[in-house]
N, C-alpha and C positions, 0 to 999 in steps of 0.2 A: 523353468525360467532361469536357477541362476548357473543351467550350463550352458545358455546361448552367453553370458556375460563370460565364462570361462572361455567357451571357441571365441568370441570375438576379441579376448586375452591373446588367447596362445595365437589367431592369428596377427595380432599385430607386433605382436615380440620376433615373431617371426619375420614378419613384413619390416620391419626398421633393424633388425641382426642381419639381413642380406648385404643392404650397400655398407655398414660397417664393416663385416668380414670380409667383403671384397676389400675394400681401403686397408686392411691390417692383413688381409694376404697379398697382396700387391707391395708393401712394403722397401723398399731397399734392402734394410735391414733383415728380413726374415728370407726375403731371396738368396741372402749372404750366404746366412747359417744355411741354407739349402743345397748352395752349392760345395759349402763344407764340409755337409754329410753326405756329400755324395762322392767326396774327394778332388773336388775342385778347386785347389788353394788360390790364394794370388797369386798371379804370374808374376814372374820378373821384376816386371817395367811398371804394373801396377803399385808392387811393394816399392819398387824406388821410388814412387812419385807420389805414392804417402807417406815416406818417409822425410822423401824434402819437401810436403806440404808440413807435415807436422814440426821441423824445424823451423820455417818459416813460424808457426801459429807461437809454438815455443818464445821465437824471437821476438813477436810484437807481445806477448804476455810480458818479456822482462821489459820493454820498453814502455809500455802503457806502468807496470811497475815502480819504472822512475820516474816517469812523469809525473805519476800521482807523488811517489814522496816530495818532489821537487815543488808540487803545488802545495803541501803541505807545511813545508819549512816555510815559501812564502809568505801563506796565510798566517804561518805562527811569528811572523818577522811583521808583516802588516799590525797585527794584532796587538800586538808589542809595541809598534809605535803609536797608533790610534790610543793605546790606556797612558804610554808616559805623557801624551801629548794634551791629555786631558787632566793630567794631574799637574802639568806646568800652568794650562791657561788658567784653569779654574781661578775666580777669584776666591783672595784669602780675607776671612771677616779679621776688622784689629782684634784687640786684644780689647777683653773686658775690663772696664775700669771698675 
């Protein structure tokens, strides 16, 4: 009895390891490496055109960048005026007699 529960293990490890290894040999990424052990670098035109994708992605990275400091000083200039502005209204108790 418990090697019908082992075969019906090993066959479903089996049965759900198929369409994963297809999905992770199908890859892009592992086709890459395949083609560069087989000595098939980037061509040319490939490398040029990830190279001006990468300076693009570069350039929106320093621009999202400043955007964020720029919202940052904002919020610390908002913030700055929401507390002085709360310390001018606020009423003041007199003074104890």
């Amino acid at each position: 009895m418990p090697w019908i529960i082992i075969l019906v293990a090993i066959v479903v490890i089996v049965a759900l390891s198929i369409p994963i290894l297809s999905i992770v040999l199908d890859s892009p990424i592992l086709q890459r490496m395949a083609e560069s052990r087989r000595g098939g670098a980037l061509e040319g035109l490939e490398m040029v055109d990830l190279k001006k994708r990468l300076g693009v992605l570069e350039d929106e990275v320093e621009d999202l960048g400043h955007a964020m400091r720029q919202m940052k000083d904002e919020t610390q200039f908002l913030q700055h005026l929401l507390e002085s502005h709360d310390e001018k209204s606020s009423p003041k108790l007199p003074p104890a007699t």
